[in-house]
Z-matrix of the N, CA and C atoms (Angstrom, degrees):
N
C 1 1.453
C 2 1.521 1 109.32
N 3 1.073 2 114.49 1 119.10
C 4 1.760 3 125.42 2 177.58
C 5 1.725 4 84.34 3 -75.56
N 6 1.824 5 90.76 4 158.78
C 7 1.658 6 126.67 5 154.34
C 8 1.075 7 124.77 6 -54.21
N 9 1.719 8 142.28 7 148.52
C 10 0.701 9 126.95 8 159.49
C 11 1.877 10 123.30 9 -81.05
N 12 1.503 11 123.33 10 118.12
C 13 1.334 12 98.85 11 163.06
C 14 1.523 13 124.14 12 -112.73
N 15 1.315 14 88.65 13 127.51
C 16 1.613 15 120.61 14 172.65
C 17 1.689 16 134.62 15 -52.31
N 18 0.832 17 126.60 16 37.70
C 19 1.911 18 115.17 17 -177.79
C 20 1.799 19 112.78 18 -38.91
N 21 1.342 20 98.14 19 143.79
C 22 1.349 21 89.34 20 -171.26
C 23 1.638 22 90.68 21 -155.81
N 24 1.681 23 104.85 22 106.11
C 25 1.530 24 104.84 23 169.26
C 26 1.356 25 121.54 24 -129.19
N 27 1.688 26 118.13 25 139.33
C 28 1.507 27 111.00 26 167.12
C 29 1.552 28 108.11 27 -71.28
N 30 1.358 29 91.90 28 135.29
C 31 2.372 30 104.34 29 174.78
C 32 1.691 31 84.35 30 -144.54
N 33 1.299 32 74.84 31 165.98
C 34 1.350 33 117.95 32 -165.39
C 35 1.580 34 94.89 33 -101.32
N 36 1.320 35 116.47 34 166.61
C 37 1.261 36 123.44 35 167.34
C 38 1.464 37 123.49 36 -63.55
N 39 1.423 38 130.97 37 -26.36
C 40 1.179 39 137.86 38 161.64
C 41 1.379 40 109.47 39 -89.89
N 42 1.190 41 120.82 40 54.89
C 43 1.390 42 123.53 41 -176.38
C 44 1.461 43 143.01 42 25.64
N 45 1.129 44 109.65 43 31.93
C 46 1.892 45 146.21 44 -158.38
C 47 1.695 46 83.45 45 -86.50
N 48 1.621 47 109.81 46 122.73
C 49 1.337 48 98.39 47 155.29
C 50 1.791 49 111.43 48 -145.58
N 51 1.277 50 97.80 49 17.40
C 52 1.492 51 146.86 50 161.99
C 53 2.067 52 91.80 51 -35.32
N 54 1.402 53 124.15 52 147.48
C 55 1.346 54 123.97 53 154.35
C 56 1.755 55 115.22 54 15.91
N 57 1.291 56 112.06 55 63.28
C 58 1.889 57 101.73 56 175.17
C 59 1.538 58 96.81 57 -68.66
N 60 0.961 59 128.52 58 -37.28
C 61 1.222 60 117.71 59 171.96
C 62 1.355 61 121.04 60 -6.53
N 63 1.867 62 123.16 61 -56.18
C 64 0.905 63 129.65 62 -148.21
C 65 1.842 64 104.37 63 -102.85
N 66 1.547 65 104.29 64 -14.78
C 67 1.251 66 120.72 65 172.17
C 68 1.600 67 129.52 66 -95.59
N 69 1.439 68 105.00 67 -44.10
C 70 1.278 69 111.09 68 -148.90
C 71 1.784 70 106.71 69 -89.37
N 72 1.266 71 120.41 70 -24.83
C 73 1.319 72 101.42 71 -179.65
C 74 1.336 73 134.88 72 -52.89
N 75 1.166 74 107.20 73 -17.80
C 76 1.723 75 119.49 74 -162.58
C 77 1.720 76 102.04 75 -70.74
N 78 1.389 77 93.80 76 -23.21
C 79 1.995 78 102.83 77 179.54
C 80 1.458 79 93.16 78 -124.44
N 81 1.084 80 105.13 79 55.21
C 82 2.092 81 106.12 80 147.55
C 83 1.442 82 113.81 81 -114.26
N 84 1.124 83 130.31 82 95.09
C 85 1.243 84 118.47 83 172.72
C 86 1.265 85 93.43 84 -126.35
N 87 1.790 86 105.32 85 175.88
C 88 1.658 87 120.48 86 170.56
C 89 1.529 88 116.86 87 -20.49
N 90 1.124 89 121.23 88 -60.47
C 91 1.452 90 125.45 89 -163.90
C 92 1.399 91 107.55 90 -68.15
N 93 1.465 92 122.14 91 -45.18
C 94 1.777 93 123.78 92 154.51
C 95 1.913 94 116.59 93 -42.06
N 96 1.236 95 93.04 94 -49.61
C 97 1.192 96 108.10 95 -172.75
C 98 1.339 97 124.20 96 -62.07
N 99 1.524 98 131.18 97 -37.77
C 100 1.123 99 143.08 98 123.29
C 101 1.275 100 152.95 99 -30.40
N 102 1.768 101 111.36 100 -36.84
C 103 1.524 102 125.29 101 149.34
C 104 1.378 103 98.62 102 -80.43
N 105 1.503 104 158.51 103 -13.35
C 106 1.481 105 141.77 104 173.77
C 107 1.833 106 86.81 105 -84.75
N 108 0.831 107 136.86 106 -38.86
C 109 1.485 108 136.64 107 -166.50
C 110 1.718 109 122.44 108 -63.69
N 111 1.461 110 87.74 109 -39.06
C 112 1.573 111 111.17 110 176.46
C 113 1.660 112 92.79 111 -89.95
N 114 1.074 113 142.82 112 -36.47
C 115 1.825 114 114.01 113 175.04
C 116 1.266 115 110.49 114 -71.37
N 117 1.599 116 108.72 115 -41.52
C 118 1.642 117 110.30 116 174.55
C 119 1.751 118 126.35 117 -33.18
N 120 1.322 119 92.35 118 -65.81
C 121 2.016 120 128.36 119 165.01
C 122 1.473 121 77.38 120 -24.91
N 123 1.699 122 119.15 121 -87.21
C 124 1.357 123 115.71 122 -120.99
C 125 1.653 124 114.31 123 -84.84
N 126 1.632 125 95.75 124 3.09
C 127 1.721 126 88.37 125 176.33
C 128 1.778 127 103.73 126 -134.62
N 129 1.599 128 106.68 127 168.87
C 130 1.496 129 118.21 128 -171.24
C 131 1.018 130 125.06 129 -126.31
N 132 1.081 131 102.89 130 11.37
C 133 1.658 132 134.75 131 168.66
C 134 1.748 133 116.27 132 -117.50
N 135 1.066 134 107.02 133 146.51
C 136 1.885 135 115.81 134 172.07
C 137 1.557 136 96.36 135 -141.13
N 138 0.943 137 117.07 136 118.77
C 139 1.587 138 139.05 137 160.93
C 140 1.123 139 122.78 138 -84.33
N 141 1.476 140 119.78 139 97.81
C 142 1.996 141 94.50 140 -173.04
C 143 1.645 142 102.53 141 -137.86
N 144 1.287 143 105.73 142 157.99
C 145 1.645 144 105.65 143 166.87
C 146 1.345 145 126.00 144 -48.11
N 147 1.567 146 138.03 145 162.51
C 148 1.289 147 120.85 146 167.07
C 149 1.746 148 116.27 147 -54.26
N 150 1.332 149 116.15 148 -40.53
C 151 1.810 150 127.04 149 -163.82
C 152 1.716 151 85.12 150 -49.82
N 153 1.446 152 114.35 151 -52.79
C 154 1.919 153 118.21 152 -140.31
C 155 1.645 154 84.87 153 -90.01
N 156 1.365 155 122.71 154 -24.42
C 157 1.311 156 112.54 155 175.89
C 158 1.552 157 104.09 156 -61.97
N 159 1.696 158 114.90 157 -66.83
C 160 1.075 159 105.49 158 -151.34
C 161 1.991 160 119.04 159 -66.36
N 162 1.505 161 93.26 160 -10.51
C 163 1.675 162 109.97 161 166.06
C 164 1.468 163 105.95 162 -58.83
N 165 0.991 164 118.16 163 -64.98
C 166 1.386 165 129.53 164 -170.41
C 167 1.851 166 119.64 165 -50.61
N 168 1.905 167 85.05 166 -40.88
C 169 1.617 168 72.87 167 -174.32
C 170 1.858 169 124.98 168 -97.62
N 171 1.760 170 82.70 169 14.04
C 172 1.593 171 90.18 170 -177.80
C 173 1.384 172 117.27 171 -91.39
N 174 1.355 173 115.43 172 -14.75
C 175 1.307 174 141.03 173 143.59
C 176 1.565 175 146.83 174 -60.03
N 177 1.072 176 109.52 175 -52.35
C 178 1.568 177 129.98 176 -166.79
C 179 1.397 178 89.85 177 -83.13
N 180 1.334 179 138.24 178 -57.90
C 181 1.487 180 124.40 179 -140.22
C 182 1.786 181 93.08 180 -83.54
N 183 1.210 182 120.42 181 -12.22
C 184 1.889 183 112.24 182 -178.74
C 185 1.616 184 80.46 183 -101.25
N 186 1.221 185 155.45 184 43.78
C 187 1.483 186 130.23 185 168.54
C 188 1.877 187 100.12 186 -125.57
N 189 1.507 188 95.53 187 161.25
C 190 1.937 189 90.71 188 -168.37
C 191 1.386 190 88.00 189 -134.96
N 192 1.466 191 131.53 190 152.94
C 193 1.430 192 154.37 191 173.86
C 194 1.321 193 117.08 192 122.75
N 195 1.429 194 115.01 193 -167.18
C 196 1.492 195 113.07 194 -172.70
C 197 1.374 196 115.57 195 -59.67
N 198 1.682 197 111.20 196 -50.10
C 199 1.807 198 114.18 197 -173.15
C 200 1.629 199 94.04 198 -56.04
N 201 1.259 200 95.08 199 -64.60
C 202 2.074 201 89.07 200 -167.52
C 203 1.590 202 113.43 201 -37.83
N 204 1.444 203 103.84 202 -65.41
C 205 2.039 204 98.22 203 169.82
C 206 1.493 205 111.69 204 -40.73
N 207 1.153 206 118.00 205 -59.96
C 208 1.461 207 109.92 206 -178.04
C 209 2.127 208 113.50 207 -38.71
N 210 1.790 209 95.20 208 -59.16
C 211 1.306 210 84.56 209 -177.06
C 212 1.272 211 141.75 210 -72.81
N 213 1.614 212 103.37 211 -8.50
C 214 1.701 213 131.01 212 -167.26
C 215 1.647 214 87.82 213 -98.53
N 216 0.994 215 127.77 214 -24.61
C 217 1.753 216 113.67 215 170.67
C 218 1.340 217 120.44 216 -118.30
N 219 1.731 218 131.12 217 11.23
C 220 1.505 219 111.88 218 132.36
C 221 1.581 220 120.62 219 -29.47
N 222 1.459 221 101.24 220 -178.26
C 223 1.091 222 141.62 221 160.52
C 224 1.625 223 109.10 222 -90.30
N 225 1.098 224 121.63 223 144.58
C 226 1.735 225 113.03 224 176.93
C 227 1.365 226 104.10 225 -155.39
N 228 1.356 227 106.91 226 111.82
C 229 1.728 228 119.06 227 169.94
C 230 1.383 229 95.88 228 -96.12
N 231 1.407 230 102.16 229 147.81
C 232 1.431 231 132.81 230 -174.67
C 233 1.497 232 110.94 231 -103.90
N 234 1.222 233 149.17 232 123.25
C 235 1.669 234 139.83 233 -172.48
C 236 1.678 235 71.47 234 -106.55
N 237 1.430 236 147.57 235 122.84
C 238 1.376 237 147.45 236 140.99
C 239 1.994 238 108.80 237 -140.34
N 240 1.372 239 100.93 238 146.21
C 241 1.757 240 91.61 239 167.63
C 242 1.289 241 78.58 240 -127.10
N 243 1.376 242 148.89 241 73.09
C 244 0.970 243 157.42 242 124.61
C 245 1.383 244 144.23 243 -97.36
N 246 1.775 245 103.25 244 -58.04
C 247 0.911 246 151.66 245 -174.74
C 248 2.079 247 104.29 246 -74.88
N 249 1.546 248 114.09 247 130.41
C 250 1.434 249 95.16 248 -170.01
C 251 1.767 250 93.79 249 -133.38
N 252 1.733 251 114.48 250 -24.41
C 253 1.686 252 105.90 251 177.21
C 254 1.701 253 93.83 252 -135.38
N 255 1.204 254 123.42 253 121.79
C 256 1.418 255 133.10 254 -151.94
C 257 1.562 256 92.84 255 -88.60
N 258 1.293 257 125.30 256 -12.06
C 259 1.283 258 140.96 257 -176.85
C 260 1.888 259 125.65 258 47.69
N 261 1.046 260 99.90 259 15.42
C 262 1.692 261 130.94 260 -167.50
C 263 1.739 262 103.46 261 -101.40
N 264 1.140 263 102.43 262 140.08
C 265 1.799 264 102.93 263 175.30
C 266 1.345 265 91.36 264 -66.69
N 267 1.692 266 107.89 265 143.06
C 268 1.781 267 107.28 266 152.99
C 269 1.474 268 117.57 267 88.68
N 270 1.270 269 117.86 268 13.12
C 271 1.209 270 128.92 269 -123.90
C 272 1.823 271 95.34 270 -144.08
N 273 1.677 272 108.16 271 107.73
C 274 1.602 273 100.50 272 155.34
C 275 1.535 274 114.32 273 -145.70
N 276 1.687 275 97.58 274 168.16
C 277 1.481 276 84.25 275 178.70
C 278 1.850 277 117.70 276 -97.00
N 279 0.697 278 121.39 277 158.91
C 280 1.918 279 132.96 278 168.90
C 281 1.783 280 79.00 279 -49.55
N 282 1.704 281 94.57 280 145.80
C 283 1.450 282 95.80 281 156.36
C 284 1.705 283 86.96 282 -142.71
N 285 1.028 284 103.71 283 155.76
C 286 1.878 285 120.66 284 -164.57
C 287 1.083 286 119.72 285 68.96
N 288 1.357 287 123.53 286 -134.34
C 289 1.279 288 128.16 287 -152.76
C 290 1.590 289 106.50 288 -89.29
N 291 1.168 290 131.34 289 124.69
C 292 1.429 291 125.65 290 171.33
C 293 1.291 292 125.95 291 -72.36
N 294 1.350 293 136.52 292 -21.93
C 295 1.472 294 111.55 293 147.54
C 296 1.258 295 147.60 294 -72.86
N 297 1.457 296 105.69 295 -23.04
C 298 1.771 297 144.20 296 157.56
C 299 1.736 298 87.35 297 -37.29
N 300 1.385 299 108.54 298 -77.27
C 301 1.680 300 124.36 299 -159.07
C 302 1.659 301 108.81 300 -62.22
N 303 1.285 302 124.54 301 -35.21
C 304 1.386 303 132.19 302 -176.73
C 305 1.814 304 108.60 303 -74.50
N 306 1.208 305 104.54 304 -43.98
C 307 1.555 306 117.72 305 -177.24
C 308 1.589 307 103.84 306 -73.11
N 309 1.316 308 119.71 307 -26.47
C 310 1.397 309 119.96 308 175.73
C 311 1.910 310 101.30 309 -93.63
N 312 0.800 311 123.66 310 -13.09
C 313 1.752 312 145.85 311 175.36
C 314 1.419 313 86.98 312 -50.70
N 315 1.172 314 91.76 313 -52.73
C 316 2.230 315 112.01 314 -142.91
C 317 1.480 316 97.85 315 -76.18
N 318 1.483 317 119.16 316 -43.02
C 319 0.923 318 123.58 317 179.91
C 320 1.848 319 139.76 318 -91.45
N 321 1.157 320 105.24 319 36.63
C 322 1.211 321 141.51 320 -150.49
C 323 2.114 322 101.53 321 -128.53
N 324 0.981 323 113.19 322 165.03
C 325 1.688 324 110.01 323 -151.57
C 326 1.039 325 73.68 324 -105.09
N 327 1.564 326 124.97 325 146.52
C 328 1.822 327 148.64 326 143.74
C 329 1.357 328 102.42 327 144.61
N 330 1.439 329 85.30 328 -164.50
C 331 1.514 330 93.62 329 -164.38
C 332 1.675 331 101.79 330 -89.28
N 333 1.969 332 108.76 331 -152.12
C 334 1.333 333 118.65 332 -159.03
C 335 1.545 334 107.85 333 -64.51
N 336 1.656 335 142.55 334 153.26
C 337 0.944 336 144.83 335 -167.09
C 338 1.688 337 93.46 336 -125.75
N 339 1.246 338 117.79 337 113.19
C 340 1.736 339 135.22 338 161.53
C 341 1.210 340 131.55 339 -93.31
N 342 1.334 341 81.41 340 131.09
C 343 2.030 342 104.11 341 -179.31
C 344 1.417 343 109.08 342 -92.91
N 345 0.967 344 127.00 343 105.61
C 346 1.685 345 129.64 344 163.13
C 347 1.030 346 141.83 345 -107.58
N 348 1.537 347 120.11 346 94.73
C 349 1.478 348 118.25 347 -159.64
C 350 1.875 349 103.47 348 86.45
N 351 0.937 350 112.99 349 -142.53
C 352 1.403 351 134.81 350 156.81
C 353 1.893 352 93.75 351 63.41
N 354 1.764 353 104.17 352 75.98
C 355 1.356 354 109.10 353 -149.04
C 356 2.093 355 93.86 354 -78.85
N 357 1.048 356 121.72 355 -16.48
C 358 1.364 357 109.95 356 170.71
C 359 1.273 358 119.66 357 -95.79
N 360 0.862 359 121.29 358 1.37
C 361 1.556 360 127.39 359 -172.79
C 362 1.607 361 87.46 360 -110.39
N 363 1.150 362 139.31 361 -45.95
C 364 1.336 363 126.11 362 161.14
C 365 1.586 364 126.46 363 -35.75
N 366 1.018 365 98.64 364 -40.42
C 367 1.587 366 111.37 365 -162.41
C 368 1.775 367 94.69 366 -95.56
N 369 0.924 368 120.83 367 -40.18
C 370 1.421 369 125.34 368 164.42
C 371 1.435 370 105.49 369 -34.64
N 372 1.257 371 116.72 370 -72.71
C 373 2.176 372 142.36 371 -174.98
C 374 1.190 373 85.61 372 -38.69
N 375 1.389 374 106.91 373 -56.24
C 376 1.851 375 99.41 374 -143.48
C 377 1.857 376 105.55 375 -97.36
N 378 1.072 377 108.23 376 22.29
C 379 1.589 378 121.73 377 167.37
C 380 1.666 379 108.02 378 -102.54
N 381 1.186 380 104.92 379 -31.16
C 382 1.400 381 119.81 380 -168.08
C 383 1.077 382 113.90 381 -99.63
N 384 1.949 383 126.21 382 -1.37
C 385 1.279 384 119.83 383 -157.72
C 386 1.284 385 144.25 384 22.75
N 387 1.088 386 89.68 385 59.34
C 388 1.827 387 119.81 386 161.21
C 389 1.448 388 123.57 387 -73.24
N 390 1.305 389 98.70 388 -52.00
C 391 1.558 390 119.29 389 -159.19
C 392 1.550 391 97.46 390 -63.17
N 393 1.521 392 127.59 391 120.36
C 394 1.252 393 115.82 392 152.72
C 395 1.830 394 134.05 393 -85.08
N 396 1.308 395 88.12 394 -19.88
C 397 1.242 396 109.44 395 157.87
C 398 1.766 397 145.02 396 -133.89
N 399 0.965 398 112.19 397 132.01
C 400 1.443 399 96.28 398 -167.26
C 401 1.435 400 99.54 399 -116.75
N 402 1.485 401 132.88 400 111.46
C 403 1.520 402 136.46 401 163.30
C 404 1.347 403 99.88 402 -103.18
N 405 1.744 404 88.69 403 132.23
C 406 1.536 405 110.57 404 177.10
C 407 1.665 406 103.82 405 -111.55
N 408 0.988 407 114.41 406 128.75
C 409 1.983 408 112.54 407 177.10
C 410 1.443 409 97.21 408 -100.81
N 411 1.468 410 124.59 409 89.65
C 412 1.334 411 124.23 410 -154.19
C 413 1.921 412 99.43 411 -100.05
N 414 0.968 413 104.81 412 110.24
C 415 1.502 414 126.36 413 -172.03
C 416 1.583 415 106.37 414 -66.77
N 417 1.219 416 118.95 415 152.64
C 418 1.694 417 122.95 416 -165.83
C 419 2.106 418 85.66 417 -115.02
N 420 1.123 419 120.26 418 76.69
C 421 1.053 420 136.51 419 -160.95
C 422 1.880 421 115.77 420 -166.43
N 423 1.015 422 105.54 421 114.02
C 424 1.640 423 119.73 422 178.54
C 425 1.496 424 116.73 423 -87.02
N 426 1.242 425 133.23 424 53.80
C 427 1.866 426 150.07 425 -150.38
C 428 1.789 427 98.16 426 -48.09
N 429 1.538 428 111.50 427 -54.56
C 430 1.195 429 126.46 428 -175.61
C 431 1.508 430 119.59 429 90.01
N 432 1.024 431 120.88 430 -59.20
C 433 1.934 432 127.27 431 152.68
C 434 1.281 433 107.60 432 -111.33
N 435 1.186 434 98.90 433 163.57
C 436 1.736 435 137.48 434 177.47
C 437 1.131 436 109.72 435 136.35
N 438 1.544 437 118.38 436 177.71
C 439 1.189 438 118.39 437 135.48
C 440 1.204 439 138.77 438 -37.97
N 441 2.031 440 112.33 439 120.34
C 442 1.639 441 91.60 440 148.94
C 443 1.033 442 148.49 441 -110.80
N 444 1.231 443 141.34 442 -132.21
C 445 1.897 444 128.18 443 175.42
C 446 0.974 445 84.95 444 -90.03
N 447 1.921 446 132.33 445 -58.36
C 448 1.320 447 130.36 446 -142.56
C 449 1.649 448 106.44 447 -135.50
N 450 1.516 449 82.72 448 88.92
C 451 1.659 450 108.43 449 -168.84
C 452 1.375 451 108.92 450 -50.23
N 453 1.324 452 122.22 451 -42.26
C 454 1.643 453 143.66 452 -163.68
C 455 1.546 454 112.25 453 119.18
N 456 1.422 455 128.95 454 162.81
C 457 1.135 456 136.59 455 -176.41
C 458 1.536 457 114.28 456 147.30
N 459 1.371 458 106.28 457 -173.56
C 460 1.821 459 122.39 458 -178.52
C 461 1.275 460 123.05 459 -56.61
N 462 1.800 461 86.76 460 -41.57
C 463 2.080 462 107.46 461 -161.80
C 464 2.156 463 93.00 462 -70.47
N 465 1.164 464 109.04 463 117.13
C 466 0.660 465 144.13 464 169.84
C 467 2.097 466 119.83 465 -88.25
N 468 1.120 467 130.94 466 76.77
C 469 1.419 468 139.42 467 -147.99
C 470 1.674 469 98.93 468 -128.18
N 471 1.871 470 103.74 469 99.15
C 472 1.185 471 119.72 470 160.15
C 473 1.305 472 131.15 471 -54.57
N 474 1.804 473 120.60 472 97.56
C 475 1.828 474 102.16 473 -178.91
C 476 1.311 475 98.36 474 -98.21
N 477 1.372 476 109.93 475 -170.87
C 478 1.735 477 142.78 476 170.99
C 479 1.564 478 114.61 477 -148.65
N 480 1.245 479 100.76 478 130.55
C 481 1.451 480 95.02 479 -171.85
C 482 1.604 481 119.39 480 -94.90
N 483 1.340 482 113.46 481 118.24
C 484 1.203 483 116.89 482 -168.45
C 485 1.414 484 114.95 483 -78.31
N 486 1.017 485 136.81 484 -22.79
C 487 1.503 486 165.91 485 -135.02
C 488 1.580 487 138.66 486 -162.73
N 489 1.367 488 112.56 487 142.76
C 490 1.742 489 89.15 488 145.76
C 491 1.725 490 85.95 489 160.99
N 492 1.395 491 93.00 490 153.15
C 493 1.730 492 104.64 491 179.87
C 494 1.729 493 82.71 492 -149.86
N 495 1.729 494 76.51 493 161.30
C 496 1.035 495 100.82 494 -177.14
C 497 2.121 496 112.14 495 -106.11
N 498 1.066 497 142.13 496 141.40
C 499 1.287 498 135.48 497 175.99
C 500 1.162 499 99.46 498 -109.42
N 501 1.716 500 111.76 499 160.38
C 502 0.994 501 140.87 500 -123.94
C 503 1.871 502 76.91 501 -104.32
N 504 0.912 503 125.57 502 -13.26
C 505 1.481 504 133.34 503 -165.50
C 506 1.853 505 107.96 504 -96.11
N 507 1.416 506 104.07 505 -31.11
C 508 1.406 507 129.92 506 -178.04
C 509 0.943 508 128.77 507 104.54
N 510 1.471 509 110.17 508 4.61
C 511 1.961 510 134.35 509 163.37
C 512 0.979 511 83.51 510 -36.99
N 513 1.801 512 116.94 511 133.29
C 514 1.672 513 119.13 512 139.58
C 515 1.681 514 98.04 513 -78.17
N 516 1.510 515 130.60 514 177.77
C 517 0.988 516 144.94 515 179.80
C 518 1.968 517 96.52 516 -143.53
N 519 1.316 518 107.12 517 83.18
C 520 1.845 519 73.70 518 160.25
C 521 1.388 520 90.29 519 -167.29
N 522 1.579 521 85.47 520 155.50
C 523 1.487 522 126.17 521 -155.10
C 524 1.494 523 95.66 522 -94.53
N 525 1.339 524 94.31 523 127.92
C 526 1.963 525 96.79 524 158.83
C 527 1.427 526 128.47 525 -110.44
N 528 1.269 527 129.33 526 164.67
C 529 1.782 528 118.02 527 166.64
C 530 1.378 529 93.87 528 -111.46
N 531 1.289 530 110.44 529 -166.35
C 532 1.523 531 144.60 530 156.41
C 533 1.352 532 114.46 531 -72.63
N 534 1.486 533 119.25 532 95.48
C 535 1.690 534 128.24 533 -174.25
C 536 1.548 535 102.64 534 -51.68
């Protein structure tokens, strides 16, 4: 039995998933905070691009409480051909091929493995059907530029929606599989 891996991005209604930074706090409350808590919980792995790595670790390793322990004592794979000592506790990079390495990821003992942020390496998974799940925290917000998940193109990627709530803020929450 393979892992489940999880992608999990805040977008905007125009499909912006570009800097939430600059968007998304205004709809973080408890009830967000709690569905990010429960994907966190359920996996032991974090998979991220080099960009969301190197965000992450310029941050997380000076921060103290439960989220910070949680994130300073994952596991953390790196997707980089750049990148060679991730310099982070817990912390390595993919070396070769990244779907080769993710599919052997999957197949490896523990629990769920999470994607956060890490908007090309997302889109990478989910070309390749990796992704078993895809949660979108779809923001009641019109961004206008950035990046999005789903730039346009050929790849053509059947979902089903497994999920979805609504927050009290107007976050949708819902989860898709592979139709």
């Amino acid at each position: 039995m393979s892992r489940k891996l999880v992608a999990a991005q805040f977008i905007s209604l125009d499909g912006v998933v570009e800097a939430p930074t600059e968007w998304h706090f205004p709809y973080f409350d408890g009830e967000m905070g709690a569905a990010v808590g429960e994907m966190s919980a359920a996996a032991d792995t974090l998979l991220l691009g080099r960009v969301t790595y190197e965000e992450f670790a310029s941050v997380w390793p000076h921060q103290s409480g439960e989220m910070a322990d949680a994130i300073n004592g994952i596991r953390k794979v790196v997707a980089s051909t750049t990148m060679t000592e991730p310099g982070w506790q817990n912390a390595s990079v993919i070396e070769g091929d990244l779907i080769t390495a993710v599919k052997e990821l999957k197949q490896e003992p523990g629990t769920n493995i999470n994607v956060t942020g890490s908007i090309t390496l997302t889109q990478a998974l989910l070309v390749a059907g990796l992704i078993d799940e895809l949660r979108l925290l779809v923001h009641p917000i019109v961004v206008g530029t950035g990046r999005k998940l789903f730039p346009g193109g050929p790849n053509r990627t059947p979902l089903k929606l497994a999920k979805s709530v609504t927050f009290g803020t107007g976050v949708l929450d819902l989860t898709y599989q592979p139709a």
